[in-house]
C-alpha positions as semicolon CSV with decimal commas, in nm:
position;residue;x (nm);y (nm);z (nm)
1;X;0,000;0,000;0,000
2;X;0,147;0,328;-0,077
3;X;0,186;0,611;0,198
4;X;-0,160;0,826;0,176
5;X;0,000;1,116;0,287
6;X;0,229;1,107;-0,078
7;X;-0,087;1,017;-0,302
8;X;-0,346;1,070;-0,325
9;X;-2,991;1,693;-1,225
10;X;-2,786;1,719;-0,910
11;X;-2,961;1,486;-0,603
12;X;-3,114;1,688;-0,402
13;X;-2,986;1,711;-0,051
14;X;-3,270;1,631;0,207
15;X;-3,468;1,997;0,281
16;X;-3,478;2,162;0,635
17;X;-3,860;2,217;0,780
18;X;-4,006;2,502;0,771
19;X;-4,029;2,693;1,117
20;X;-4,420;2,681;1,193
21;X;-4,594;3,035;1,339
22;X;-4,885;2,882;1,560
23;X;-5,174;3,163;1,559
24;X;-5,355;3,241;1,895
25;X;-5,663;3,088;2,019
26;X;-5,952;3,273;1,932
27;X;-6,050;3,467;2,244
28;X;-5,715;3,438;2,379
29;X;-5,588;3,746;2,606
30;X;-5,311;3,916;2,412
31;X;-4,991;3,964;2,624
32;X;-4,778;4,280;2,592
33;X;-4,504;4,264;2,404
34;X;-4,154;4,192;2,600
35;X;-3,873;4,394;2,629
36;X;-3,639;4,296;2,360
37;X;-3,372;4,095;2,508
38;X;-3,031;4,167;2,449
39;X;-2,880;4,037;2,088
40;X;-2,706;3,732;2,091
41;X;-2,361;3,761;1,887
42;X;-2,372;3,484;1,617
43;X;-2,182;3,191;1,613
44;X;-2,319;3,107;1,267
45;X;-2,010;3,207;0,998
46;X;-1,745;3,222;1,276
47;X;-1,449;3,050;1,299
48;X;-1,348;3,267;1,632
49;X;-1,657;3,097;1,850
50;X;-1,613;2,719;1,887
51;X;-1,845;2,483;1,956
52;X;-1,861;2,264;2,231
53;X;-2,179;2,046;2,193
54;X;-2,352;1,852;1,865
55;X;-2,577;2,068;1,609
56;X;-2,918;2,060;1,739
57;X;-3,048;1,704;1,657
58;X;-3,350;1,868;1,417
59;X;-3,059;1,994;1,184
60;X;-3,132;1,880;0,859
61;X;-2,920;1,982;0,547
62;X;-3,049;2,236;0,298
63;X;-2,902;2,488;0,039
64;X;-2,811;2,820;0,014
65;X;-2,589;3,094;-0,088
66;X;-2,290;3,152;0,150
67;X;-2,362;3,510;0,230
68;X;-2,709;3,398;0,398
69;X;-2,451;3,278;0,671
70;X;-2,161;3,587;0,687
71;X;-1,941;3,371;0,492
72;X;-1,719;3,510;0,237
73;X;-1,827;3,384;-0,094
74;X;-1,516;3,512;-0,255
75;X;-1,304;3,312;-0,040
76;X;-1,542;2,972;-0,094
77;X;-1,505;3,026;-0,448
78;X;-1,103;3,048;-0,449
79;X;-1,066;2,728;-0,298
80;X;-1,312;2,588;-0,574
81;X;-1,123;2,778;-0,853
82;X;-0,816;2,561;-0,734
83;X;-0,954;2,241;-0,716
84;X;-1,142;2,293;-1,055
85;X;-0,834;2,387;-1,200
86;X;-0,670;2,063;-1,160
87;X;-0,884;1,909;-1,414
88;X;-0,721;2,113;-1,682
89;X;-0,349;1,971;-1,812
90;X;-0,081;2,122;-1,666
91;X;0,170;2,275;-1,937
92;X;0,478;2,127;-1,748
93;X;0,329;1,747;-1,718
94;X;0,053;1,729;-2,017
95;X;-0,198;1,608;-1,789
96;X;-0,437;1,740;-1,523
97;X;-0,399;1,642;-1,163
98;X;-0,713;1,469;-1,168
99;X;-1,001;1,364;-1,444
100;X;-1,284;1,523;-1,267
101;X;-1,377;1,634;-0,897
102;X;-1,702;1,732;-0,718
103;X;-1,705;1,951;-0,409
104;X;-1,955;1,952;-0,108
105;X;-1,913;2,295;0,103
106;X;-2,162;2,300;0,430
107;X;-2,137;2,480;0,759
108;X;-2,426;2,498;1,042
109;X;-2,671;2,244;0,821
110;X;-2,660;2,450;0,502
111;X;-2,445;2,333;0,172
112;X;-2,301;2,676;0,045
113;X;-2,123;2,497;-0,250
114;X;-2,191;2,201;-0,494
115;X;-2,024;2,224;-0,730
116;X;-1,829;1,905;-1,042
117;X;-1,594;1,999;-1,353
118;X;-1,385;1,768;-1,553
119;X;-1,472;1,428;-1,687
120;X;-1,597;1,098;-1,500
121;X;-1,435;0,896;-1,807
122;X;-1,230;1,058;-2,032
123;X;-0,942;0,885;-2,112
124;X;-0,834;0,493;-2,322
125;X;-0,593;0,377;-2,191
126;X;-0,327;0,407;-1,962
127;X;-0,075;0,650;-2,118
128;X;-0,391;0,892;-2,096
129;X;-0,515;0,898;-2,464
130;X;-0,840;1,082;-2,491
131;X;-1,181;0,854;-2,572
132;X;-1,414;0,988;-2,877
133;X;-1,600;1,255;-2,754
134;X;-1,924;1,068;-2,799
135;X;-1,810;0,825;-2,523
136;X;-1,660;1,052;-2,225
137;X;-1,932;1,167;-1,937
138;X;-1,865;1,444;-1,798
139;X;-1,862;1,444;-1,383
140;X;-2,186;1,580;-1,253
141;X;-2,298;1,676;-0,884
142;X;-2,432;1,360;-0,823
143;X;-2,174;1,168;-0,971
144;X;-2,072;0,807;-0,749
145;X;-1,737;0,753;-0,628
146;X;-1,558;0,416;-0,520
147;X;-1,513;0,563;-0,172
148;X;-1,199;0,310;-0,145
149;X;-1,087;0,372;0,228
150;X;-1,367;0,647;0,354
151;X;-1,520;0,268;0,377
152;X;-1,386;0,174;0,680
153;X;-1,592;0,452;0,835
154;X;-1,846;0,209;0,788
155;X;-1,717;-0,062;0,901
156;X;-1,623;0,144;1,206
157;X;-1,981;0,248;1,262
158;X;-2,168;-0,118;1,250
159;X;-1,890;-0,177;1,498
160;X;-2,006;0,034;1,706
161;X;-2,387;-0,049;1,678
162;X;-2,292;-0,404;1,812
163;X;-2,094;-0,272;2,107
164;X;-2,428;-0,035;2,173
165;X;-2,614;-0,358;2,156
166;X;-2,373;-0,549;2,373
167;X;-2,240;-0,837;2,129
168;X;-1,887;-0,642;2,100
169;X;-1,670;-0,555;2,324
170;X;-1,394;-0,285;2,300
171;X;-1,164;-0,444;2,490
172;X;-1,229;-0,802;2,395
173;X;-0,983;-0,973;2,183
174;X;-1,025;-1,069;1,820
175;X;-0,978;-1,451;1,923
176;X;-1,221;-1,411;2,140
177;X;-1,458;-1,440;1,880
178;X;-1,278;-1,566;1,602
179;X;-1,051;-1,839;1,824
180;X;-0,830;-1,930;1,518
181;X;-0,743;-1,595;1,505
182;X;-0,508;-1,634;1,798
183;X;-0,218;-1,817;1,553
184;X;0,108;-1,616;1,464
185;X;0,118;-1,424;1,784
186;X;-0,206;-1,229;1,756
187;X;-0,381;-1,383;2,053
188;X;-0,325;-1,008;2,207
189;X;-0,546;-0,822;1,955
190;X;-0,822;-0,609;2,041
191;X;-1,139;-0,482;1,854
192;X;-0,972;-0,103;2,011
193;X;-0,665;-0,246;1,834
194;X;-0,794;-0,285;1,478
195;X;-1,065;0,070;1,487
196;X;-0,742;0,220;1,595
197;X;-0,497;0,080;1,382
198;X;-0,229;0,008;1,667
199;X;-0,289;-0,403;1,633
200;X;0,033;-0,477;1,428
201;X;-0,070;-0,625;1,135
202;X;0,109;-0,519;0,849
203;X;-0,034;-0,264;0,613
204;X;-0,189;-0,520;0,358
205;X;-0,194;-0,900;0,287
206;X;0,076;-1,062;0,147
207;X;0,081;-1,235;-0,105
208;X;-0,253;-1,004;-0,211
209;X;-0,626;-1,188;-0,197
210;X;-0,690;-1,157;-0,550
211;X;-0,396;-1,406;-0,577
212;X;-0,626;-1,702;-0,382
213;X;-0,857;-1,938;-0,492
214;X;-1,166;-1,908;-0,369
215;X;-1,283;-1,736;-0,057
216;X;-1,243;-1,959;0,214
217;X;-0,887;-1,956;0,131
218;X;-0,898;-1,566;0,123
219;X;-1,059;-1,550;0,490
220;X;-0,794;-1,791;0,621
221;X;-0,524;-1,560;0,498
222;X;-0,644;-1,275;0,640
223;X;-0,710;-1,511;0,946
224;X;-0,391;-1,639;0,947
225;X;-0,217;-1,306;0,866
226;X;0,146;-1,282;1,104
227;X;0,206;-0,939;1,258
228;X;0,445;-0,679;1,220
229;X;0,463;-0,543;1,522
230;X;0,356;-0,648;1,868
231;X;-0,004;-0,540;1,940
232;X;-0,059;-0,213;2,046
233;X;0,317;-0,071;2,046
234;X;0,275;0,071;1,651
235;X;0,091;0,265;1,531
236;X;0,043;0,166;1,152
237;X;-0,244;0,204;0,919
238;X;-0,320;-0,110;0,778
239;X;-0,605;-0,275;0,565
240;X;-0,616;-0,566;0,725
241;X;-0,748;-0,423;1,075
242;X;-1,044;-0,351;0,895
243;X;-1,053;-0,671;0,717
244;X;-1,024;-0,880;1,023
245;X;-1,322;-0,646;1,178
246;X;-1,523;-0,740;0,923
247;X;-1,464;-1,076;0,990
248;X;-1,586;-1,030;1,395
249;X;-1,884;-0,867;1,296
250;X;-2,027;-1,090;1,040
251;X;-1,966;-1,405;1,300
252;X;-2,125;-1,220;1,560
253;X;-2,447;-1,077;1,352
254;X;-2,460;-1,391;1,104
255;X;-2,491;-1,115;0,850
256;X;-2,271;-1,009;0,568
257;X;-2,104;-0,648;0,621
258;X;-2,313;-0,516;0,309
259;X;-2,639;-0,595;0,471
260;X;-2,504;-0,470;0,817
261;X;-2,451;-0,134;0,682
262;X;-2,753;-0,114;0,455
263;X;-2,939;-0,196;0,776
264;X;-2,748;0,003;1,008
265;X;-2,684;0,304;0,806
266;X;-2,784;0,369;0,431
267;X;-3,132;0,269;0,493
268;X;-3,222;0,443;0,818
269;X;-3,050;0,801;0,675
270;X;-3,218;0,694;0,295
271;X;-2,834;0,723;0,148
272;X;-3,014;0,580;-0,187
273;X;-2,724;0,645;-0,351
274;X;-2,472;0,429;-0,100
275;X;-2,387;0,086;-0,128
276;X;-2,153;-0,197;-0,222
277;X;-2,114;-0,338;-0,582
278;X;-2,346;-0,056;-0,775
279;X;-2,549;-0,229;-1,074
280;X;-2,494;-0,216;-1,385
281;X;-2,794;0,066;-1,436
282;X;-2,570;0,324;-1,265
283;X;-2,243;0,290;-1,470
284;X;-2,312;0,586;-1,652
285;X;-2,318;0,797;-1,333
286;X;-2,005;0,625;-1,188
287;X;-1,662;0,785;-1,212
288;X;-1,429;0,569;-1,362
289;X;-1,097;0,438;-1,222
290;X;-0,766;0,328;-1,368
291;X;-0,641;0,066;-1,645
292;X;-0,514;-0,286;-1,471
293;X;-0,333;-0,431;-1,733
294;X;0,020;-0,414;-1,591
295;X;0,213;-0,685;-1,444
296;X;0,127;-0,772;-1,092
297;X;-0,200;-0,701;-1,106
298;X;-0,543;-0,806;-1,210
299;X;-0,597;-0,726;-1,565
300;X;-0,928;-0,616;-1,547
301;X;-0,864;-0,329;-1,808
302;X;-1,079;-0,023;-1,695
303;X;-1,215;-0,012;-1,393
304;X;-1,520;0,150;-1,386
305;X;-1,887;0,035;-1,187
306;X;-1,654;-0,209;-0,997
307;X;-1,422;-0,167;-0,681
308;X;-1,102;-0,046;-0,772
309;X;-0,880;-0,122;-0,422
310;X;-0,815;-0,537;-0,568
311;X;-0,798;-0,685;-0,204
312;X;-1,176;-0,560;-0,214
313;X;-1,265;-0,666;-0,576
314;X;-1,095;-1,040;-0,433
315;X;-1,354;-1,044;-0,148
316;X;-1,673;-1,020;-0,386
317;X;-1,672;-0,631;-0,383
318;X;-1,777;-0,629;0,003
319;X;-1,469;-0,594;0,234
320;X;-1,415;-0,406;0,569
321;X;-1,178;-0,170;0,399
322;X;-1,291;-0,096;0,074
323;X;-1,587;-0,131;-0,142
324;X;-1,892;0,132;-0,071
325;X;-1,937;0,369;-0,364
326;X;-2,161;0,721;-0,277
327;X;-2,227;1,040;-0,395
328;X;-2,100;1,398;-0,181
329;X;-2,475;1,453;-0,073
330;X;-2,508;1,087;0,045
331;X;-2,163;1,139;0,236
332;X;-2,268;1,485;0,342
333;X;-2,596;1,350;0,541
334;X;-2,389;1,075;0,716
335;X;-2,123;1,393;0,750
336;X;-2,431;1,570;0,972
337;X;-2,598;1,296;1,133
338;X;-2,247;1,325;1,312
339;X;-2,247;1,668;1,364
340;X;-2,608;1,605;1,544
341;X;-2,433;1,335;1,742
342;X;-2,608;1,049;1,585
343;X;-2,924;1,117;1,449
344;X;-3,031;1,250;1,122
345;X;-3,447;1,351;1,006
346;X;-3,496;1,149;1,319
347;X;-3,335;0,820;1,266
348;X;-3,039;0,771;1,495
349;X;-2,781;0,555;1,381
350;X;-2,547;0,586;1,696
351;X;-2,554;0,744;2,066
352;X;-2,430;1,069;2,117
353;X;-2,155;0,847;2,337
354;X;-2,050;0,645;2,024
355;X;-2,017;0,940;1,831
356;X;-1,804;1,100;2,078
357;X;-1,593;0,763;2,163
358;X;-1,544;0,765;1,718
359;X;-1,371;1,119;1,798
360;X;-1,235;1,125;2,072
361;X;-0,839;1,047;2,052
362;X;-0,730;0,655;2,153
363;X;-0,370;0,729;2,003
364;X;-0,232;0,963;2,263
365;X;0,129;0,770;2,246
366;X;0,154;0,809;1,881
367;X;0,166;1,162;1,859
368;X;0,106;1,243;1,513
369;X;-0,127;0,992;1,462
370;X;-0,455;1,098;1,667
371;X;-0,732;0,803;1,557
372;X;-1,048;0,810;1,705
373;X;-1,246;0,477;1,691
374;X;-1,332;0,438;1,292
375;X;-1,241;0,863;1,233
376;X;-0,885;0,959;1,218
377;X;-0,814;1,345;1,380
378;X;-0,640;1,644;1,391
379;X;-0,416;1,555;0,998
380;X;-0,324;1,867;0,913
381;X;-0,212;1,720;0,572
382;X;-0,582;1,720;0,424
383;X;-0,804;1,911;0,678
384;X;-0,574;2,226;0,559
385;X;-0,703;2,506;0,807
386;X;-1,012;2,367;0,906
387;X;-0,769;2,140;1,139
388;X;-0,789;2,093;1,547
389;X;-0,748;1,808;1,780
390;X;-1,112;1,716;1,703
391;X;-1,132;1,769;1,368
392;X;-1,226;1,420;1,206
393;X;-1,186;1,322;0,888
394;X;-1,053;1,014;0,667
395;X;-0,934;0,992;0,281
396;X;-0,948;0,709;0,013
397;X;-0,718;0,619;-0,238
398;X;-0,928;0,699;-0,500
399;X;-0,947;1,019;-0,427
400;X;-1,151;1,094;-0,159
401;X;-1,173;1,279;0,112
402;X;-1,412;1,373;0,415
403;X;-1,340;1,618;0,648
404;X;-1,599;1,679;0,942
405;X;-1,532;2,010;1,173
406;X;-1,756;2,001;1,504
407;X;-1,546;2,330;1,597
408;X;-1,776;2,552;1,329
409;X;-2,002;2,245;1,268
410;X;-1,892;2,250;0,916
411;X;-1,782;1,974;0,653
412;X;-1,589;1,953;0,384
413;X;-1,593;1,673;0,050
414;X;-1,365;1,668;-0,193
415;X;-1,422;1,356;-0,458
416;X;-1,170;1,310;-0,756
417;X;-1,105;0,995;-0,978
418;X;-0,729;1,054;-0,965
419;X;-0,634;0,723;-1,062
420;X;-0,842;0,759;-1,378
421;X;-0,665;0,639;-1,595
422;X;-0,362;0,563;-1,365
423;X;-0,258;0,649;-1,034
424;X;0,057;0,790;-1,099
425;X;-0,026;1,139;-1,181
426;X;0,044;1,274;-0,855
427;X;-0,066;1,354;-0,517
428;X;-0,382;1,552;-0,477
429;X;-0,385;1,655;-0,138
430;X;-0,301;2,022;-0,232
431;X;-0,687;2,026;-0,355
432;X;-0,782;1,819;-0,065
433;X;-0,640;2,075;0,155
434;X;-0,790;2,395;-0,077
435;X;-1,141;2,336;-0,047
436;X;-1,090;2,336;0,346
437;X;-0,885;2,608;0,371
438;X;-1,119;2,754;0,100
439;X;-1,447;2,706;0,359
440;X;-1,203;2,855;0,696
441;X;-1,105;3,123;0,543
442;X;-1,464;3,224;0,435
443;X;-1,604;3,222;0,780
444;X;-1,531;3,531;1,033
445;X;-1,254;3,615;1,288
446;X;-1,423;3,910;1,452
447;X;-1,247;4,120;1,705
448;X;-1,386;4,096;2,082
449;X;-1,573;4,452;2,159
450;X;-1,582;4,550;1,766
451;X;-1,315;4,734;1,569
452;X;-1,089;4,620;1,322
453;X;-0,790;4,368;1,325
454;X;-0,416;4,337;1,095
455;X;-0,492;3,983;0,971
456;X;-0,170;3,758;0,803
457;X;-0,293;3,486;0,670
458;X;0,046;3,343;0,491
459;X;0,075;3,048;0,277
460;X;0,379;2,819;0,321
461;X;0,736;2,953;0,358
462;X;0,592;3,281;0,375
463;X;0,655;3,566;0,641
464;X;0,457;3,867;0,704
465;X;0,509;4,212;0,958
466;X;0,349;4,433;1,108
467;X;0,584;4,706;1,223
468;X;0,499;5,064;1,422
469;X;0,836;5,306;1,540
470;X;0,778;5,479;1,874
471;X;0,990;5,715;2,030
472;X;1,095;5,558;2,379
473;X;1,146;5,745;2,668
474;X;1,397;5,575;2,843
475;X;1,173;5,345;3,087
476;X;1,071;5,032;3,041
477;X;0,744;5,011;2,737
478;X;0,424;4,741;2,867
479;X;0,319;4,638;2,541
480;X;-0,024;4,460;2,560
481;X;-0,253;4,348;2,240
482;X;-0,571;4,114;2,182
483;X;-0,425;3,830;1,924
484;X;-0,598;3,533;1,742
485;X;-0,416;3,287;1,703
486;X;-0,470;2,950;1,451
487;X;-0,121;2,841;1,282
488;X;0,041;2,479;1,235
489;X;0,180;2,419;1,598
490;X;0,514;2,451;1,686
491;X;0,619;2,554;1,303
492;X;0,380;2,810;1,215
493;X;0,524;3,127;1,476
494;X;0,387;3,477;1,580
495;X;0,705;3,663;1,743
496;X;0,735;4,023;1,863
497;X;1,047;4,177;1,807
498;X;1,194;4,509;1,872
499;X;1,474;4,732;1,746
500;X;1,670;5,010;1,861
501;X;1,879;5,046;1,567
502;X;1,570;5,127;1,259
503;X;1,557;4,755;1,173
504;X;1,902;4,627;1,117
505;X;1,906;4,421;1,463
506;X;1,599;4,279;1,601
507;X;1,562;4,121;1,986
508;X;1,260;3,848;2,058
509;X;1,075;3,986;2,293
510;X;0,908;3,726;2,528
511;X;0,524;3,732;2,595
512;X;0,215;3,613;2,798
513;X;-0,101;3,541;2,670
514;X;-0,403;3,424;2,861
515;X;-0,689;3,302;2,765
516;X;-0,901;2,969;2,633
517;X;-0,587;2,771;2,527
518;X;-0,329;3,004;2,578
519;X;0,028;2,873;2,661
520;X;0,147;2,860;2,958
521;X;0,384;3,171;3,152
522;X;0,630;3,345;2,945
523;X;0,699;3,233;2,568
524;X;0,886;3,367;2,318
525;X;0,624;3,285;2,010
526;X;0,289;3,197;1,966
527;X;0,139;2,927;1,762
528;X;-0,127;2,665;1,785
529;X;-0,424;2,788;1,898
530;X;-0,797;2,720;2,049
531;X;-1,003;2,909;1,788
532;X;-0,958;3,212;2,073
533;X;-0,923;3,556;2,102
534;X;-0,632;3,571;2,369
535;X;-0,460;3,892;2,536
536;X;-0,149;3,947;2,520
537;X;0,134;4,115;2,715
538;X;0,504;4,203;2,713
539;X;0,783;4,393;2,849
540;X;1,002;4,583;2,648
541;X;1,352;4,705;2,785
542;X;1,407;5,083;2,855
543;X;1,546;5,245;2,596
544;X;1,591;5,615;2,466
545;X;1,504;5,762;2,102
546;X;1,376;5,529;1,779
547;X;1,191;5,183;1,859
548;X;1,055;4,978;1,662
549;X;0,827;4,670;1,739
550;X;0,750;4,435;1,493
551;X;0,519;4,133;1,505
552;X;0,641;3,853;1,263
553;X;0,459;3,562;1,160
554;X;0,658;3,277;0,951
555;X;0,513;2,976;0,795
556;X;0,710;2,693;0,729
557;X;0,726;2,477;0,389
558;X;0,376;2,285;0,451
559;X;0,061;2,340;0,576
560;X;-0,105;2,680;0,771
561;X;-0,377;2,741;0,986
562;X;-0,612;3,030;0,934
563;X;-0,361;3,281;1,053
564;X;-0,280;3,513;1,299
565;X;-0,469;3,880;1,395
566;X;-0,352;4,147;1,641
567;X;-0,559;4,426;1,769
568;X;-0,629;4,640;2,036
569;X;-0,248;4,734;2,000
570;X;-0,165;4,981;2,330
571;X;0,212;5,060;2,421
572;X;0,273;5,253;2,759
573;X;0,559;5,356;2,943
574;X;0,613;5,527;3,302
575;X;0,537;5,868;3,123
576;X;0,184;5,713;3,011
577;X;0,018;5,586;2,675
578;X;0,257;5,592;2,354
579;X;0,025;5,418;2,082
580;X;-0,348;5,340;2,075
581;X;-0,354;5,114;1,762
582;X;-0,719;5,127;1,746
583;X;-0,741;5,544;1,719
584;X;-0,415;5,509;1,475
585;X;-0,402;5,252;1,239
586;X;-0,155;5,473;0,981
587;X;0,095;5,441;1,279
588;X;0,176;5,066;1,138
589;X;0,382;4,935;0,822
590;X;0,225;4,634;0,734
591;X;0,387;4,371;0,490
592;X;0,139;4,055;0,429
593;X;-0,089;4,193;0,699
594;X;-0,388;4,339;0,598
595;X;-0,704;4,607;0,790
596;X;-0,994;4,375;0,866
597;X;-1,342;4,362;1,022
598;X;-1,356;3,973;0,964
């Protein structure tokens, strides 16, 4: 299996109900009006006010522009400009990034964008000859994708329905339920083990399923598999936890995994466009996949209306890894039936304690590597800026991706056929990353009391300033400022510096910022952040004539947050004030940051 991180009539989306006026009885004593309470400041189209709790459980998805929600439509359509542009053939390779792509925008139970360009077949053969023009489709809204691994979120949710129902235990150990699964050392195995991909087991079988018989010699071998590493001292994503899940939960159900999650999931949330093995009527809405016709694999010629991971196509086309195909607005309902903590147009599919337990990190001592139980969290790599520790998510190799923020309530699907017509046209996770960043940038970062902040919001390897030049007075200068914070932590830095010689030496000035999620004590950057306004504080040494402060944020070669703002800039010595930043926003030379009210 190659490394993820290096690769890879529209339907209509379910309607919210209408809110209901209920008229007075007739007769009924008319009360006076009550004072109007005090107004409430949104949290709709913020990315400054996190959430803390599920949507309300009545959220049902609907449509509408942006705008109706204080979002910036000119920043949602910049990240859909990029990804759209990848269909088009770059001048340096020949060839686009990807055949085709479809985008699904929503925050707070409205879809904002969604949106398909390029071509759901479009090429002959491997070397990427174009097909007649009679015989390419192009990619549509509601065009199906082989979800390839975004089907282990499935797999991780019928999982969970039998430990709700008490025939699967957490803790219990594979063998415990499938005894021969105790030979080779994997006697030791959990269920947490596999949802969590800390069991061992290598990333894939070897030899590869397709390569067996029949399938009773394809479940031994995944029975039978020998581990890597001991259980639960690696973390390493691997195929075959999911594989040998599948395996527990059609022993203990008697059921096959497709009729578990037709049961369990597509039926109850009416995902009519979700399942395992599509027929043969839908072909023409299906994006296809690559040309197998190379040595060392299947030669199936073009896959298209058939599972393109081959461990998957092996096992029938139903496997715990790989194998559901679905549409953005099918993935976007299962996306908020999350978001409401289980329950979507009021069939619930999971507690609001299994939800939480599926996002809640298990992977502590593999920093880097934050799983949940089914949802992986907090990768940077291809939730772009809509990342934080609870920001879940999960890609396939096909070339999709799911990214579900509970922060701003907000979720983000990017589908391409990238391995149409072969794999080896490059890694799309810059688009992955665009249409998140595209959907964090458009929501607001509004300064606490009103007024206006200097916002950097740098791409990589980028550094911005923000300078002002005071006149000190020889006594010590209290700077103090109100500063959001969201960057890459650790790489991504917000410094203040000063000078006493116009620029051509620069000291870091140490700080202290309090607040939700504000380091500890003195630091001498700032980075991270809890989607919180902090305030910040520093001492600058006395000095006499020409200072000049400058706060300096520097990204580093990959991946940013949303950025940094400062505001409420005041600088004081023991003769008094010095600057009011608010009253004199010409006092400030600002390179990469820019005046905002959002």
């Amino acid at each position: 299996m190659l490394d993820r991180r290096a690769v890879l009539a529209a339907v209509p989306l379910t309607a919210a109900a209408a809110v209901l006026g209920v008229p007075a009885a007739a007769g009924a004593a008319v009360r006076p009006a009550a004072a109007p309470r005090p107004a409430r400041v949104p949290l709709t189209g913020r990315f400054d006010q996190p959430q803390q709790d599920f949507a309300p459980q009545h959220t049902l998805l609907r449509s509408a522009p942006g705008a109706e929600l204080g979002l910036d439509q000119g920043a949602l359509q910049a990240g859909i400009d990029i990804v759209n542009g990848y269909t088009v053939p770059d001048p340096a390779t020949g060839h686009p990034l990807y055949s085709g792509q479809v985008t699904l925008l929503a925050h707070d139970g409205v879809v904002v964008t969604h949106e398909a360009a390029g071509w759901a077949v479009r090429y002959a053969d491997l070397a990427g000859d174009l097909l007649p023009d009679n015989q390419c489709i192009e990619m549509r809204p509601d065009t199906i994708f082989d979800l390839a691994s975004l089907s282990k979120l499935f797999t991780s949710i019928c999982a969970m329905q039998q430990i709700e129902a008490g025939t699967l235990d957490l803790s219990a150990t594979v063998a415990s339920y499938l005894p021969s699964y105790a030979s080779n050392g994997k006697g030791d195995i959990t269920i947490q083990m596999l949802l969590t991909h800390t069991s061992g087991l290598p990333a894939d079988p070897t030899p590869a399923l397709w390569t067996y018989p029949d399938m009773a010699s394809k479940v031994a071998a995944i029975l039978g598999t020998v581990p890597q590493y001991a259980a639960g001292s690696t973390y390493l994503y691997s195929d075959l936890n999911m594989l040998s899940l599948q395996q527990v939960l059609q022993a203990i159900t008697g059921k096959t995994l497709d009729t578990l999650v037709e049961e369990g999931i597509t039926a109850p949330l009416r995902m009519r466009d979700t399942m395992y093995n599509p027929p043969a009527s839908l072909k023409p809405r299906i994006a296809a996949e690559e040309y197998e016709q190379g040595p060392g694999e299947p030669q199936r010629g073009l896959v298209w209306g058939q599972v393109h991971d081959e461990n998957a196509w092996a096992m029938d086309g139903v496997a715990g890894h790989a194998g559901v195909f679905s549409t953005v607005a099918d993935m976007a309902v299962l996306s908020q039936a999350v978001l409401n903590g289980g329950v979507y147009a009021g069939h619930r599919i999971l507690s609001e304690e299994s939800v939480t337990e599926m996002m809640t990190n298990y992977n502590q001592k593999f920093p880097g590597d934050s799983h949940g139980l089914g949802f992986e969290l907090d990768q940077r790599w291809y939730s772009g800026r809509l990342d934080s520790p609870r920001t879940s998510g999960h890609t396939g190799f096909t070339g999709t991706t799911i990214v579900i923020d509970p922060l701003s309530r907000s979720i983000a699907l990017q589908f391409s056929n990238r391995c149409h017509p072969t794999r080896n046209w490059g890694s799309t996770n810059p688009a992955r990353r665009a249409v998140a960043d595209g959907l964090a940038n458009a929501m607001a970062v509004r300064v606490p009391g009103g007024g206006r902040s200097w916002y950097a919001g740098n791409p990589d390897a980028t550094t911005a300033t923000l300078d002002t030049t005071l006149t000190a007075r020889g006594s010590a200068l209290q700077v103090a400022w109100t500063g959001f914070v969201d960057t890459e932590p650790g790489d991504d830095l917000l410094t203040l510096l000063a000078s006493t010689d116009g620029g051509t030496t620069w000291t870091t000035v140490a700080v202290t910022a309090t607040g939700d999620g504000a380091p500890a004590g003195q630091v001498t950057a700032l980075s991270g952040g809890a989607r919180a306004w902090w305030r910040v504080t520093a001492a600058v040494p006395a000095a006499t004539g020409p200072l000049v402060l400058r706060w300096q944020y520097v990204t580093d070669a990959e991946y940013t947050g949303r950025g940094v703002n400062v505001a409420h800039v005041t600088v004081r010595d023991a003769g008094g004030p010095l600057l009011d930043g608010d009253r004199a926003p010409g006092a400030f030379t600002a390179t990469g940051f820019t005046l905002t009210d959002r």
